[in-house]
Every structure is written in C-alpha cells, then in structure tokens.
VEXKOL-18151 format. One record per residue (C-alpha): residue in three letters; y, z, x. Coordinates in steps of 0.2 Angstrom, whole numbers, plus 5000, padded with zeros to 4 digits. Example, Ala and Ser with C-alpha at 12.3 -4.5 7.8 and 13.67 -1.06 7.14 Angstrom:
residues 2
Ala497850395062Ser499550365068
This chain:
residues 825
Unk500050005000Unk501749965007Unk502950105010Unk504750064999Unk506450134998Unk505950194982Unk504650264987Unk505250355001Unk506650434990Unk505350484977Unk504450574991Unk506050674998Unk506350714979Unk504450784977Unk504450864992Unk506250964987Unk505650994971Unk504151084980Unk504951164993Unk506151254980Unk504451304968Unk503651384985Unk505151484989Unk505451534972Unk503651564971Unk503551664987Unk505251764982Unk504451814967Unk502851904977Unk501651924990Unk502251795000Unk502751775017Unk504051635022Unk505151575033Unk505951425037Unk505651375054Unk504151365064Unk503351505076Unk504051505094Unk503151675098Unk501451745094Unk502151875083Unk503051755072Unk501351665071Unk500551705054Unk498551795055Unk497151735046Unk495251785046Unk493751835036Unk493151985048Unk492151855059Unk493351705063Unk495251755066Unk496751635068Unk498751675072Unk499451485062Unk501251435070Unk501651315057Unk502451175072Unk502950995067Unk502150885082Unk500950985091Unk500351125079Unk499551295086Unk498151395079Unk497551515091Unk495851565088Unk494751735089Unk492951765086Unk492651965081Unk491151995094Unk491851895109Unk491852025122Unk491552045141Unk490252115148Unk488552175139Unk487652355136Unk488252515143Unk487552565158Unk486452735162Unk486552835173Unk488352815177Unk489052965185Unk487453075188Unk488353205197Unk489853245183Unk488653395178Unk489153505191Unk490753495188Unk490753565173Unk490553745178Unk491853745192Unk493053675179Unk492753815167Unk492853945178Unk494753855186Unk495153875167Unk494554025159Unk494654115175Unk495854065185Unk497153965174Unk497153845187Unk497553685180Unk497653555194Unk496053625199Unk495353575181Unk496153415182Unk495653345200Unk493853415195Unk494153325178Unk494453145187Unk492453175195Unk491753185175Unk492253015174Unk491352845170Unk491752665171Unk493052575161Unk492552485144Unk492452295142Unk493552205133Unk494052085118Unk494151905123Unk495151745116Unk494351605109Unk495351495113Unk496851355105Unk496651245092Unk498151115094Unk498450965082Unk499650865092Unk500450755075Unk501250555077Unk502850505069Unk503450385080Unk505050465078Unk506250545064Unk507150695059Unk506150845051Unk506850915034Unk506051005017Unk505351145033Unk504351285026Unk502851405031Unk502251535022Unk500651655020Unk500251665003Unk499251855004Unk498651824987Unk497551694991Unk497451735011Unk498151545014Unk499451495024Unk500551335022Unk501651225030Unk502651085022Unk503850975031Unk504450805028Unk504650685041Unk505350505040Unk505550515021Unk503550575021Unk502950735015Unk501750825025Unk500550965020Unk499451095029Unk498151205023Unk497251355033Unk496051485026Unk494451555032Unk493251575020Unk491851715021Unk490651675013Unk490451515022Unk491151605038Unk492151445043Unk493951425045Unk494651255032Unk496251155036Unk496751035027Unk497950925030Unk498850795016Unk500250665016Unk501450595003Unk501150435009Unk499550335010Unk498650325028Unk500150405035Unk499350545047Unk498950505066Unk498350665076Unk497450695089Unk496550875089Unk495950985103Unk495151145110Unk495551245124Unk495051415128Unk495651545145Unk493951555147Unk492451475158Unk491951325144Unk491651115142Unk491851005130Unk490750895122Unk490650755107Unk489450735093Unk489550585082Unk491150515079Unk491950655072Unk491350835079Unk492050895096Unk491151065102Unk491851195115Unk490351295123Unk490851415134Unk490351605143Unk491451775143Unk491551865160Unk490452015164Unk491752105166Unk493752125163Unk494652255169Unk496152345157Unk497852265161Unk498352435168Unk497252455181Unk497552345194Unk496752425211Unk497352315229Unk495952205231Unk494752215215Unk494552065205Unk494952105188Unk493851965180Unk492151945185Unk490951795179Unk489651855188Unk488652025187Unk487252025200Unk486652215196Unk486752185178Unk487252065165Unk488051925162Unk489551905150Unk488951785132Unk489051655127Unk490051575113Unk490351405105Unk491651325092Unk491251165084Unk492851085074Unk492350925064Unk493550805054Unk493150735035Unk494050595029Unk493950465014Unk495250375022Unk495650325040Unk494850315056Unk493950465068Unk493350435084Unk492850595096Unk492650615116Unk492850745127Unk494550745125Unk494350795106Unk494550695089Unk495850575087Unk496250515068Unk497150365063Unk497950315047Unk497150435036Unk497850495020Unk496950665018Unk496150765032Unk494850915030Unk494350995045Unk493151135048Unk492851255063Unk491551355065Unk491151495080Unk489851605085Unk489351685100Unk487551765107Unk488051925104Unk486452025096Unk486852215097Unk487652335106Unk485852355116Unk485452195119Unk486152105136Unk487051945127Unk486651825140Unk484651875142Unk484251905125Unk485851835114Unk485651755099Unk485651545099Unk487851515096Unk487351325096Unk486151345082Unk487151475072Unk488951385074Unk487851195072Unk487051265055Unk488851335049Unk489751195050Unk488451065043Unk488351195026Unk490251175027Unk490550985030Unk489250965013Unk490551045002Unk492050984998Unk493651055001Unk493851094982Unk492351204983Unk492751294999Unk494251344992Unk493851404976Unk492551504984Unk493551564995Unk495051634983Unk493651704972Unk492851814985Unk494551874993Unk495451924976Unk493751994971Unk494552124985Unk496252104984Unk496552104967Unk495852284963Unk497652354967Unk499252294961Unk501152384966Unk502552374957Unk504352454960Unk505652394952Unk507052304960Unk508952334954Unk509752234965Unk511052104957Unk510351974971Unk508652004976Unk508352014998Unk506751894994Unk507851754992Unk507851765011Unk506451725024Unk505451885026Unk506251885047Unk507851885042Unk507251985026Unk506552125038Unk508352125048Unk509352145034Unk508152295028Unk508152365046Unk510052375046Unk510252465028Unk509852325013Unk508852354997Unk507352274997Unk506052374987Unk504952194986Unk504752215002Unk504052355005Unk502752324992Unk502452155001Unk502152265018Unk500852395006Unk499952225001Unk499852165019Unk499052305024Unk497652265014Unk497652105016Unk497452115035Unk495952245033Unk495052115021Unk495451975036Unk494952085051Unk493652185046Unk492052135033Unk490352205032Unk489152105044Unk490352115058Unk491152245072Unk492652345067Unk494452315068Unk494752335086Unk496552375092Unk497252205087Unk496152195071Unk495552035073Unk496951955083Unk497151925102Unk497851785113Unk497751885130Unk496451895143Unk496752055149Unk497352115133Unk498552295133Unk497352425133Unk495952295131Unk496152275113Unk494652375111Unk494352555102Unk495652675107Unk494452815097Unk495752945100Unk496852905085Unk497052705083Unk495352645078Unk495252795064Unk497252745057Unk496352565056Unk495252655041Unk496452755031Unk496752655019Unk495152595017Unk494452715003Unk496152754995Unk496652574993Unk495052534983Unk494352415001Unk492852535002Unk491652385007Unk492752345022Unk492652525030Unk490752485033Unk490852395050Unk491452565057Unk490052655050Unk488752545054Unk489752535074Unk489452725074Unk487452715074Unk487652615091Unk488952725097Unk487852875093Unk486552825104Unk487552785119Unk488552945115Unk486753035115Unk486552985133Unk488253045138Unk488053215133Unk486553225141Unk487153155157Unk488853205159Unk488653395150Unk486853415147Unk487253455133Unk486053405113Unk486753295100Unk488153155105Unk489853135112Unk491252995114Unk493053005124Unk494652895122Unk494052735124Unk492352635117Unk491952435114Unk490652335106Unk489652405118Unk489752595111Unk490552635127Unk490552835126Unk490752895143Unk492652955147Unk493352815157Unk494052795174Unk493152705186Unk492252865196Unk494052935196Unk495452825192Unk496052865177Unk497253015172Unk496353165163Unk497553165148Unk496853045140Unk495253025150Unk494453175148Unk494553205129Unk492953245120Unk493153265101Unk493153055100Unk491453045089Unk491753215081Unk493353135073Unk492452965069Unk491053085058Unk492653105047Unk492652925041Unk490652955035Unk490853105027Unk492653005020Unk491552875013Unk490452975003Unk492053084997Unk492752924986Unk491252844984Unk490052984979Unk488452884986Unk487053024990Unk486152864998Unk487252825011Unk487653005014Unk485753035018Unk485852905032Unk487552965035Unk487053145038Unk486053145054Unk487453065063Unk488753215058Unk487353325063Unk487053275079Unk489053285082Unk488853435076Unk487453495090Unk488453435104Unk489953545098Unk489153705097Unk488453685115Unk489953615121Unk490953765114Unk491153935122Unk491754085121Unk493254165129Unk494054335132Unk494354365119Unk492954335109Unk493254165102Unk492354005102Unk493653885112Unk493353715120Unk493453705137Unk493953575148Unk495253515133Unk496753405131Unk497953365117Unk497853175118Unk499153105129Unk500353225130Unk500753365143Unk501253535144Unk501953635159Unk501153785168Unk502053935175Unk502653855190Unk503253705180Unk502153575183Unk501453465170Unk499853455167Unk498553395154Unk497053505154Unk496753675148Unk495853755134Unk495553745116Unk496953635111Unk497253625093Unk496753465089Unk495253505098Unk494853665088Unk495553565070Unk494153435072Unk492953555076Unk493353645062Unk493253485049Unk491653415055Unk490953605050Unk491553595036Unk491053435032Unk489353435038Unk489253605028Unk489753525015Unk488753355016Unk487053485016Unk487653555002Unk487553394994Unk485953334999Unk485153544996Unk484453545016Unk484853605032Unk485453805023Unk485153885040Unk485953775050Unk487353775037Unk487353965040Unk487753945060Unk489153825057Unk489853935045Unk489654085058Unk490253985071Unk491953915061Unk492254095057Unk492754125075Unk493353965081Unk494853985092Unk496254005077Unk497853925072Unk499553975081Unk501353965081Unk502353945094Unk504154045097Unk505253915087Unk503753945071Unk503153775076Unk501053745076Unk500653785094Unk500053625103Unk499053735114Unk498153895114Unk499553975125Unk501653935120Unk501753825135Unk503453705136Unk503153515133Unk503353395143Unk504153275132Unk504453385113Unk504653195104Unk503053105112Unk502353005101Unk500653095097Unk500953235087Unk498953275086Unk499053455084Unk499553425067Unk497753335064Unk497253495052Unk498853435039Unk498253225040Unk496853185042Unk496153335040Unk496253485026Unk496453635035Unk498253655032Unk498953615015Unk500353725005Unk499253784994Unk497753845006Unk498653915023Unk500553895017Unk501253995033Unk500453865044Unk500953735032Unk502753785037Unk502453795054Unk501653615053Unk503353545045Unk504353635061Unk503453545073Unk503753365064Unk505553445064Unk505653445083Unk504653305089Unk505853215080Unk505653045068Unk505852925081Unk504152835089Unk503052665092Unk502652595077Unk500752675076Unk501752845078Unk503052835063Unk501552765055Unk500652935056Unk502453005051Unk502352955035Unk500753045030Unk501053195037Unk502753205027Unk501653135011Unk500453275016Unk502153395017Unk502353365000Unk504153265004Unk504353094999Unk506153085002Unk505653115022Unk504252995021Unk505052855013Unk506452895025Unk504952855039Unk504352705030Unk506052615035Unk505852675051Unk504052595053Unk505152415046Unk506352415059Unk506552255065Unk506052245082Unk506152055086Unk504851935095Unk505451985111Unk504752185106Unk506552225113Unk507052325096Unk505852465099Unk504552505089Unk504452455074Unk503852285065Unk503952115072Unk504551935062Unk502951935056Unk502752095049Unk501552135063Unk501552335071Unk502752335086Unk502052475096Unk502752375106Unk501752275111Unk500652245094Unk499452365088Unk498752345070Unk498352535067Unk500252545064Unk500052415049Unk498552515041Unk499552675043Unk501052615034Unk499952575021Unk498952735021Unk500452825021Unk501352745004Unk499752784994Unk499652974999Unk501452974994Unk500852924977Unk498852994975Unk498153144985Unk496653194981Unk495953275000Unk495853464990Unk494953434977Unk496253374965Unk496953214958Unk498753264962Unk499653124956Unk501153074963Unk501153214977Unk503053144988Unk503853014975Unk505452974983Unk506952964975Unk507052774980Unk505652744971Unk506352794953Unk505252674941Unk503752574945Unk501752574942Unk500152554954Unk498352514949Unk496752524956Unk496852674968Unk495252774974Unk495252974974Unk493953084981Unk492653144968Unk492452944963Unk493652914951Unk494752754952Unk496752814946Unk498152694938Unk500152774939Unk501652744930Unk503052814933Unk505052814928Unk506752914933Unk505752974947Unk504353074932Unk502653024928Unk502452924912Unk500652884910Unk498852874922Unk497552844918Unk495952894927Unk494152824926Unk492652884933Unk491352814944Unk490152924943Unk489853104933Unk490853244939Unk492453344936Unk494353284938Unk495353424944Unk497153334939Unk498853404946Unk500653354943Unk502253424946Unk502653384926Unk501953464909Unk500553334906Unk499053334892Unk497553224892Unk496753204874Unk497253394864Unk497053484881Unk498753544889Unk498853564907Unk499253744913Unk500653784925Unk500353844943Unk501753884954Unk502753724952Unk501353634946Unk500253584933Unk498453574934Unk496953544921Unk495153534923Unk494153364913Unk492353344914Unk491953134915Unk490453044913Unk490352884925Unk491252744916Unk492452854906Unk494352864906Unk495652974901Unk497452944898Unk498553074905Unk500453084897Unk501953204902Unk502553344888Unk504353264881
C-alpha cells in the first residue's frame, strides 16, 4: 500500500488522539508515565514474573531492555569446613566480654570466627532493538508502566508513522512478549541483539531465533572488597565448582516482512507487526547441587519455553498474562480522595515526584507508590523461584553493591512485609521454601563455628544458603559480620505465614525449622552476673557504641535486638506448639528460659537502651534503629502490653531523628504506625518520596522511577513503604483487628479493600473526616475477631465496649462469614 499525505495526517491525528487517551488514562490511576525516554537505569521502567526480570528504557532508535534471570548467580554450593578453627575462639571472646569488658579484644578475636564472602547475583545481559527511520523528527513521545496489567508501553511517531511497543512477562508461560506495531504497513526495520557482561556466544537457529549461551563466574567478590592483587571475578574454580550455565533464546514472529538471523542477531525488514519472545533459564538445580556438574539442561528448558510460546499467539499470551497477574493484583484496591482543584497526575510521575518532594498535594500518588509495592513483589518474587534478593529482581551490575544478594539482617525480611498484609500471601513462599536450604547450611555452621545444635545464619546469605558470618578468614568488620540472630529473625516470616493464613499444614512443615532456631539459641545463650540469659559475642547491626576510653566499637553483650528476637521466636515457637498440641516440655523450657532473658532497658534520656550497658553512640541518627525490633516487627512492646517501654521506644525514634536511606525511613513509617501516630508516619512517607534524581545526588529517597534510593537502589525500601501505609490503616499483630490504628489527618476520606489480618480474616475500610464509616470483615477460616477502634462502633445488635480510648468487641465467625461493622452517630 502506498503511503499518502492523507494518510500520513490521519496517522499524526490517531496517534494524538491516543497519546492524550494514555495520559488521561494514566492520570486517572495506576500508571506510570513520562514523556521522554530513560537516559539512566533508574528512569528505566521493571518488569518480571519472579523468574525473567527486565528494566524497559522506552528509546526511539536503539531501544534497551536490560535483562535478569532470578537464579543467575556466581559460584555453586557452600563449602564445609570453612573455618575449622573459629571454635576456639569462642571461649576467649566470652571471657574478654563478660569478664573483662574488653571490647577490641572481642572484636579482633571476632574477625578469626569468620568465613568466606557469599556469591553474587549476576546480569543477564541487554536486549537492544536498534529501529530504522532513515531519518525524521520524533513527536506523540510517551512511555508508561501500566501496573494494572504489569505492561509497559512506548508510543512515538516518527515521519508521520505511529509506532508502538509492547513488553510483559508472562508467568505462566515464564517468557517475556514484545510486541511491536506500526501505523503504517511494512514500516518497521530493526535489527535485534543480545549482549551480556558475561563469558557467552551467540548462535542462530532457523531464520528467526538467535540464542545467547553463556557461564557465570565461580566466583565474584562484593564491590567493597577490593584486596591489592585478588582477582575479584574468577571463571575458573579448580578446588571446587564451576560457576552455571545459562541461555536466552529471543525469536521473532511476523505475518508480514522479512527475518533473517546470524550471529550478529535478527534483522527484520518491512514488517508491519512484530511479536517477539525471549525465554531464559539457567542449570541451576538447588542450593546443594554444583550447577555446572550436576545443573539442570538451560538449552532444553529455555528451547521448550520458547517453542510453547511462539505456538500461541500474542492475543493469548496476553490475556493469560493480565488474568494471572490481576488474579494477584486486584485483591486490594486504595482510594484517598484528591481535593486538589488541578490534580499533580496531569504531570509525568518524575516531575510528579519533584513537585511532591518539594511540598505539592498529590494523594494519587502516594496510592500509586502503595500499588507499586505490590506490583514489584508480584514481578520479583513468585512461587517456584528464589526470593527477592536486594534488588528484587533487577540488576545491571557485575559486582553489584553489596552483591545484590540477602542482606538477612533487615533487608531481605522488609522485602516480605507486605506480603501477608497486602493480601500477596502466595508470593511470600520463595522465602520460605529458601529457608529449608538455608537451614541445612546453617546446621553445619553452628556445628562448626559454635558447636553448637540446631541452625544459625549471620548478615549476609545467597542462593547458595550461605550462613557462615562473612569476611574472607578475617576481612570483614565485626559490626555487621559477626551477627548471629540472621535465621532466628527469618523463623518470623513462617510463624508470619501461618498467623494470616491460619494453615496448620504448612505450619507442621513450618515447625521443625523454628525449632531448630530455637535449639541453637538456648546453647548459644548464657548466663551472666547477674543471673540472666544474655548473648554473647553480640552486635546491634551496624552501628557502634563507645567504651570507657572512647573508642568505638561494635561487639559486646546482649544487645537488644539480640535479646528482642530471641524473645519472639520463643514466643512464637511456644505458640506454634500450641497450635499443633506437641512439644509441651520443650514449650516449658522456652518459657523458663524467656522468663530470664536479659530484659528491656532505658537509657538516661528514657530512650530504649541500644545495649545492655547506657554506652554513648557513635552516630545517635544511624540509619538502623534495630533496637526497636520488639515495637515492628515484633510484639514485645506495644502501648497496651509494656506502655513504659512503649514510651521509651517513641524517645529513641525522637533522637535518631527522621532523616535516613530510603530502606531506613522506610522502617520509620512502621514504627510510628506501630506508635500509634499517623500524623508522624505519613510525615515519614514524604520523606521515603523525596525525590532524589537519577544521579542518587538528592539523598535517599525515591528515584524517577519510583525505585528506593538507598542510594544506590535497594527494593526493601519499596516494600517497606508499602508495609508501612497498611499498618497505618489495619494492625492486627495483638490479637485484634484494630482498624485504622495511625490515620493521618492528610488522609481525611478514602476506602481500601482486600487487606489480610492475623487470625485469617480478610478486612475492607471506609473511612471520612478522618472517622471510620463502615468495614467489613470476612473470615477465612473459624475463629474469633477481636475488633478495635478508636470510635463507638456496633456490628449486627452487639455494641462495642469502651477501653481506655478505645473500643473493642469480641465476634465469633465461621470461615466464609462477614460482618459489617458501623460507628455509633
């Protein structure tokens, strides 16, 4: 068909006429647009299906899609046998602790309990579409990531000619779809090709299929570790294994046009619709199981993936695709409403976030970073496949910061807050399944390192269930090395599970797990001088305190967060036996033991004592605040149960201050919820959106593409956000429904759906002039709902009774039933 003047005109007009529906479309929602292409990775837009991960860049001529596959790591299974002599250590730094007080002495002898650093998460590689136009201006530009269909677009009209571009990745058929369309018939020419930063060739099938095979090193070192003369990527393990392999096949579909294939990649001529599917697998077959000498076939999996693929047509992919993921995404919905004259949304969501950042109202927005939340855990993390690393599922780096790995002293367990709350139960299981693996390894460890029963893990962990504290024989610094309480924290997340979900199955393969954590804490635990069970070596996770003569140090004894997670996994494995009617004697020692665990104390200012002695901090506003663990995540201090610590809890925040990465303020949010002040929380929550700009230079905060700004990026800071905006709205971690625990006064009038609480019950909200209007609750499963609210509420005849400030009222549900509760006029 011959291109015309008219036609060319009626093009232009179609393509305004769609660029103005998208913008309104995405002002109106849960979109994210902007009207220029990505220049840096954190204006790229992420997606994935928990297996393949792309960051899209929406460019005219030469478009990037850089690529991840979730179980592409270096190295293979943890050694044994790694630091046979840390055992006698262990001794010498007691007694330099509880005898002594000698604290460099504990911390040199600290560095010689050390094992080797963990292996890291690898880039697949680029996916670039170089585009011919001989030529022409670019108008009509617009990208957006429509996270109600997890798809993102790009439109552009080049030459009079509108172009279109289509990326999802599917799960269920675990490929990733693009599809490209132009206004005009045969009017796309592209060439496309693979790269990767790692050891790979390319090779040809047919006319339309280029394939990428390649092998991971056996070994990266982290990016901070840089030793004078060590090779920091090794290819080549000659004393153990060898890094996997992995493949990526892309394969172009076409009614129309031409497709040829080399090694150079596809080149497509004159085509007027272009489908193209990328699958990607690698030999990885288990935390146990040495990837290269006993992998899984990559070929064969990625080969059968993409041949199911290329059957179906695009139609079908699609629409399987948006059907799985809203099966997810659309359990929650949240509403606030906006009374702006001129909505912020009429704005790309960069220069949206700036304007936000620097005062504007923009409540849409802050629903659409909720929403995100979700919709990145849906992307990174799906059963089958390993758990949302530091990054989720995104990484372009080859020695990426902190190695992109399992940072298991706060950031892979933030990844999971929201998991359960926000109704995305199904995606917390790739960390539970992860902890099987990591309580073998962690077995070993104990054994070695403290001869000690049951399992352990430190800071830092992989793929690999890496559980040793980490160092290199000695290299790394005890105050975050040498931290023990790593896998006792992780057993929160199973007893977590079953809290919401109320499944006695998986709490009975659950169980053991907690158990063994369990073991390895009451040996690991001793007494002290004054009769109290206290940890010891112990640090507060990255942070520092200063001994007598002023110097700072990191290890002492029985720090709080140490003696708060000891405390909740008791209680939680005392409570998990209750449940499943076993185990009452060793129920009985745990509850002997928590009696006298080393106690709560405050400090001099009525702040929650970091440590067990009122030593000065290094830095009073570091970033981790983990003595405050027993407020969020855990239960130990609420203002109901231990209201003096409660206050003393609430000092502390005080002084450390509300500044921070972006993980940190994160975490700020919930512990104000948790506080019971919404005003302080929501004041947090435009802190965690400051704008912080590609180049990270604004702080921490949130970049263009509403990525976590640590900076650099670090997902846990998007999940936390999340996390932190539902417990502002539900609580439910003391037994109760307590329904809209911290409103803030920003938030006069709005609604959300589909939220979990503990006890299985699944809570919708309404709420006006800052006061509850109507919930409803509905049961999962038989039990009681304990309901509280700071309002005179009735459900059916029954009126609620008042306690303190509250209101509260017992209702006994069967699965499946609802009750509709509604304030008192």
């Amino acid at each position: 068909m011959k291109t015309t003047s008219r036609h060319i005109v009626i093009a232009s007009f179609i393509i305004f006429l769609l660029t103005v529906a998208h913008q309104i479309n995405a002002q109106s929602g849960l979109s994210l647009w902007y009207d220029k292409p990505a220049t840096e990775w954190v204006e790229a837009l992420p997606v994935g299906n928990g297996r393949i991960g792309g960051m899209v860049f929406g460019r005219v001529e030469e478009e990037l899609i850089q690529l991840n596959e979730s179980t592409l790591y270096s190295g293979g299974p943890v050694k044994q046998q790694i630091n046979p002599d840390a055992f006698q250590y262990l001794s010498r730094i007691r007694e330099a602790l509880l005898k002594d007080q000698d604290y460099s002495k504990a911390d040199e002898l600290a560095r010689k309990m050390q094992g080797y650093y963990t292996e890291s998460y690898m880039p697949l590689g680029d996916l670039l579409l170089k585009q011919s136009f001989n030529g022409g201006s670019v108008s009509g530009y617009h990208r957006e990531l429509d996270i109600r269909t997890a798809t993102a677009t790009t439109r552009f009209t080049v030459n009079g000619v509108n172009y279109t571009r289509e990326v999802f990745c599917a799960a269920p058929a675990n490929v990733m779809v693009i599809r490209i369309r132009s206004g005009v018939p045969g009017a796309i020419n592209l060439s496309v090709a693979l790269k990767s930063p790692l050891h790979y060739v390319l090779s040809a099938k047919a006319s339309n299929e280029v394939i990428m095979s390649g092998k991971a090193p056996a070994h990266v070192d982290p990016s901070y570790y840089n030793p004078k003369g060590r090779q920091p990527v090794i290819y080549e393990d000659t004393t153990g294994c060898n890094g996997m392999r992995f493949q990526c096949r892309v394969r172009a579909v076409t009614k129309t046009g031409r497709i040829t294939a080399d090694t150079s990649g596809l080149q497509v001529k004159n085509a007027s619709e272009l489908v193209l599917i990328l699958s990607a697998a690698t030999s990885f077959n288990g935390f146990d199981k040495c990837p290269d000498k006993e992998g899984k076939d990559e070929q064969a999996i990625a080969d059968a993936l993409i041949n199911r693929a290329a059957q179906r047509s695009y139609a079908s992919l699609q629409q399987e695709h948006v059907k799985d993921y809203q099966r997810y995404f659309n359990r929650v919905s949240f509403t606030l409403k906006d009374t702006a004259v001129t909505s912020g949304s009429a704005l790309p969501v960069d220069k949206r976030l700036k304007a936000y950042s620097e005062g504007g109202y923009d409540p849409a927005l802050e629903t659409l970073y909720y929403q995100y939340g979700r919709y990145l855990l849906i992307s990174s993390s799906r059963p089958g496949g390993p758990p949302a690393n530091l990054q989720g599922i995104w990484n372009k780096e080859l020695r990426a910061p902190w190695s992109s790995n399992y940072t298991i002293n706060i950031n892979t367990q933030m990844n999971y807050w929201p998991a359960e709350s926000t109704n995305l139960s199904e995606m917390h299981t790739p960390l539970l399944q992860w902890l099987r693996g990591l309580s073998v390894t962690g077995a070993r460890v104990a054994r070695e390192f403290y001869h000690c029963n049951g399992w352990v893990a430190h800071h830092n962990s992989d793929i690999w269930g890496c559980a040793n504290p980490v160092g290199d024989l000695g290299a790394g610094d005890p105050v975050w090395a040498n931290w023990y309480m790593g896998g006792n924290w992780l057993c929160q997340h199973l007893w977590e599970h079953y809290a919401f979900t109320r499944d006695k199955q998986f709490l009975e393969e659950a169980y053991p797990i907690m158990k063994q954590a369990a073991l390895f804490s009451l040996d690991w635990l001793v007494k002290d001088s004054s009769g109290y069970w206290v940890t010891a070596p112990s640090t507060s996770p990255e942070n520092k305190f200063r001994d007598a003569k002023g110097r700072a140090q990191a290890v002492s004894v029985a720090t709080t967060m140490d003696m708060s997670i000891i405390w909740d996994l008791f209680t939680n494995v005392i409570e998990a036996a209750e449940a499943l009617n076993k185990d009452q004697a060793f129920r009985n020692r745990l509850t002997e033991v928590r009696k006298d665990l080393y106690p709560l104390r405050k400090g001099s200012n009525g702040e929650l004592l970091e440590w067990y002695k009122n030593f000065a901090e290094t830095d009073p506003q570091h970033r981790h605040a983990s003595h405050l663990f027993g407020l969020h995540p855990g239960r130990q201090i609420s203002k109901r149960n231990s209201p003096e610590f409660f206050a003393a809890a609430r000092k502390s925040l005080e002084i450390r201050g509300d500044a921070g990465t972006g993980w940190s303020r994160g975490w700020k949010i919930n512990w104000w919820a948790r506080l019971l002040d919404g005003d302080h929380a929501y004041k947090l929550i435009r802190q965690l959106l400051n704008y912080s700009g590609a180049d990270g230079k604004g702080g921490g905060g949130t970049y263009p593409n509403l990525f976590d700004a640590h900076p650099p990026f670090q997902i846990d800071g998007n999940f936390a956000g999340t996390a932190g905006m539902t417990e502002m709205l539900l609580q439910s971690h003391l037994g109760e429904v307590h329904l809209l625990p911290a409103l803030p006064s920003a938030w006069k009038e709005g609604a959300i759906k589909g939220l979990k609480a503990r006890g299985g019950f699944t809570v919708d909200i309404q709420w006006s002039e800052g006061r509850l209007r109507k919930a409803t609750i509905t049961a999962t499963t038989d039990g009681t709902c304990n309901i509280r609210n700071n309002r005179a509420f009735f459900v059916n005849a029954s009126r609620a009774k008042q306690e303190g400030d509250d209101f509260v009222l017992s209702v006994k549900m069967k699965k499946g039933q609802q009750c509709d509760i509604r304030p008192l006029e």
